[in-house]
N, C-alpha and C positions, 0 to 999 in steps of 0.2 A: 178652647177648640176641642171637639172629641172627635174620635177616628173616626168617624163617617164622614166629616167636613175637612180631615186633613190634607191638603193637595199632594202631599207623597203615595198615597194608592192611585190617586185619579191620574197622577203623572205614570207612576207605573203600569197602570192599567191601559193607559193609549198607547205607551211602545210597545206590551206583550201585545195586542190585539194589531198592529201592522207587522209583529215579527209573526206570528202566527198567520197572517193573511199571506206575507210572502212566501211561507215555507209551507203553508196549505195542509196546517197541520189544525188539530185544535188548543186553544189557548192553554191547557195544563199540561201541554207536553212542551213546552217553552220556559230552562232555567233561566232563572233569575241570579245572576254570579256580583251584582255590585250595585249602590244605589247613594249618592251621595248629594249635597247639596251644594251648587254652585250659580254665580251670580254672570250669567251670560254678559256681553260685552255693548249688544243693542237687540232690538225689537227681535230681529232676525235668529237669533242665540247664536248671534257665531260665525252661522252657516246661510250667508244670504243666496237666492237663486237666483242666475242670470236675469241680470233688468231689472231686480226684483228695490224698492225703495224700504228701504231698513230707520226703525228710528235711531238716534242715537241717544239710547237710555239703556241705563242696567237694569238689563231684566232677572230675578230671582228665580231658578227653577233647579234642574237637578241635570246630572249626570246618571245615567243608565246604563247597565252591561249585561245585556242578556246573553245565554248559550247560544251555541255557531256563526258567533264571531259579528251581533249585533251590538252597534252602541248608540246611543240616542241623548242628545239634547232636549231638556222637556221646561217649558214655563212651568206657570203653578195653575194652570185650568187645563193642562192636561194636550196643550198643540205639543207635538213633538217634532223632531228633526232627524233621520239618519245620518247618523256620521259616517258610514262604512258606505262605500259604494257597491263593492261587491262583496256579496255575503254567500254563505254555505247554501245556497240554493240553484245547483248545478242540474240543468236540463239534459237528460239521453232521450232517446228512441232508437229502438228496433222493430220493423216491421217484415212479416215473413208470410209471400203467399204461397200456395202449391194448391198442386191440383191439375186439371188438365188430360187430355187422351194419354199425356206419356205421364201425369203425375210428376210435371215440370214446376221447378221453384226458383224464386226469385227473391234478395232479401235489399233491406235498406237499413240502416246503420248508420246514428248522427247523434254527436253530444254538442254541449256548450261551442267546443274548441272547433270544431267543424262548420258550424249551421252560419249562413251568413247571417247579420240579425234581423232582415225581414223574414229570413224563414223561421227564426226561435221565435222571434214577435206571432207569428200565427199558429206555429205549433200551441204557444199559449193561450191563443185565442180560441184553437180547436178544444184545450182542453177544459174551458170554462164554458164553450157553446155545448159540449155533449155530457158535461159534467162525469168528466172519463171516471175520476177516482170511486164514484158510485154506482156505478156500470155492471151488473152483473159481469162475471167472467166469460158466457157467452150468449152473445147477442142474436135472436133469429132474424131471419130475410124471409118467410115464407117456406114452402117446401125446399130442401133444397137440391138444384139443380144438377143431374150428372153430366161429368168433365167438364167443368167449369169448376172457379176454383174459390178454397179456405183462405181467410185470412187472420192474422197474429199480431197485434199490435203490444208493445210493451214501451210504456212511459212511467221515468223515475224522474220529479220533481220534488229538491229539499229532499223531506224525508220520505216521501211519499214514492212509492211506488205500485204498478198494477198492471194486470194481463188482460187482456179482453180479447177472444174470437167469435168472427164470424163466416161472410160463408156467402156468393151469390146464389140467390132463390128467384124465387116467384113470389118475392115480394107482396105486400108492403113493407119495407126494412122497420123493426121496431125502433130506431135511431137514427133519422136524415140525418142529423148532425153528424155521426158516429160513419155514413155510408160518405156522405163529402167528403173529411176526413181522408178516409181510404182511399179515395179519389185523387187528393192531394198524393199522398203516399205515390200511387201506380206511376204517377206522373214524373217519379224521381227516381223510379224504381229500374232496374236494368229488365229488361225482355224476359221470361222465364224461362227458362233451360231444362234439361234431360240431367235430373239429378247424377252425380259420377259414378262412373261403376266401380264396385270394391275389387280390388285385387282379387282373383280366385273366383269371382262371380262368375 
């Protein structure tokens, strides 16, 4: 057998490529901390899912331990299994509009520990429908409109993080995905306010 046909890369190679997927990074910024061979217990390695019909045979595959805290059961063609249920791939946002006749602002603010999970479930959905993390930093709408108002979107997923603004115009938004989004946003957002006055002002 020569290493091109050995199942230890092809095993390692499907856990880095779904740790890399989760954490929305690319594949060589994903350590590899352990790699060992072991003889799972049935079809399933282990780890069956609900309902799911397991044979009962040993199956030969490996033990995997990548960087932020993934581990992974793998056959020998390379099906793998997470063993971690939750991993270092911790959701924020901050959202921040202003603008307005008084230059009125309103923010929103929500991580993991907060968001109910039909709102992280979309948050994640917005951010694969606008492909936020390639987004320039600022987005246009058209000319844009006076006293009406800017907007500041800032999402950390994994390792990932990224700022992107824009701005209501006169349209056409160069990113409907990116203008729904914000729409989601306003929707959670407190009313905008008369920024505070500094002491001494």
């Amino acid at each position: 057998m020569d290493r091109a046909s050995h199942p230890a890369p092809v095993a390692l190679s499907a856990a880095i490529a779904d740790a890399a997927d989760h954490l929305r990074v690319p594949v060589d910024q994903i350590a590899v901390e352990y790699l060992e061979a072991r003889d799972w217990s049935d079809s399933c390695l282990g780890l069956p899912r609900e309902g799911e019909a397991c044979l009962d045979v040993v199956t030969p595959g490996y033990l995997v331990i990548l960087g932020d805290g993934f581990r992974y059961r793998t056959d020998l063609k390379g099906n793998v299994r997470r063993e971690t249920v939750q991993v270092d791939a911790e959701l924020r946002v901050d959202f921040r509009q202003a603008g307005g006749i008084g230059d009125w602002t309103s923010e929103y603010h929500a991580d993991d520990s907060s968001l109910p999970p039909e709102d992280a479930a979309r948050i994640r959905q917005f951010i694969d429908d606008t492909d936020f993390f390639h987004l320039p930093a600022r987005v246009g709408n058209g000319d844009p409109v006076p006293d009406l108002y800017s907007y500041t979107i800032f999402v950390a997923h994994g390792r990932r993080n990224h700022t992107v603004s824009t701005y209501d115009g006169g349209g056409p938004h160069e990113s409907p995905a990116l203008a729904e989004f914000i729409t989601w946003f306003k929707e959670r957002t407190p009313e905008p306010s008369p920024k505070p006055q500094q002491e001494g002002a």
